[in-house]
C-alpha positions, 0 to 999 in steps of 0.5 A: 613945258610941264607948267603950261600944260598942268591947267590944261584938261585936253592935255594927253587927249588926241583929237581921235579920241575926243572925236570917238567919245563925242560920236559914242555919247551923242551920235552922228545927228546929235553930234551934227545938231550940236556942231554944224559942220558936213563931216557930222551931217554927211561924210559921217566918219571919224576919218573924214572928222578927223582931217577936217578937223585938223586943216579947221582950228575954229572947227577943233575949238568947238569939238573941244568946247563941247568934249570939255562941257560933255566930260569935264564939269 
């Protein structure tokens, strides 16, 4: 299992965190500018971020994208 994941730059990364470290760096309208998605533009809380991001994996994949362009050049 370890052999999958060794190229992998999320692995070991919640999504929690990956949430915070955007929110923190970019704020909530930046953050809503960037990825056009209601729980950055109005239910503003990682809570509210956090369940919708895990029923939405095309949403996940953009949060994820813009975390590793962000934090891992």
């Amino acid at each position: 299992m370890a052999e999958i994941q060794k190229n992998n730059p999320l692995h070991g990364i919640t999504l929690e965190k990956i949430v915070t470290d955007l929110q923190l760096h970019y704020g909530w309208e930046k953050l809503g500018n960037l990825i056009r998605i209601d729980c950055f533009t109005n239910n503003q809380s990682i809570k509210s971020s956090l369940n919708f991001l895990r029923k939405m994996p095309w949403a996940r994949k953009k949060v994820e994208d813009l975390y590793l362009t962000t934090f891992h050049q």
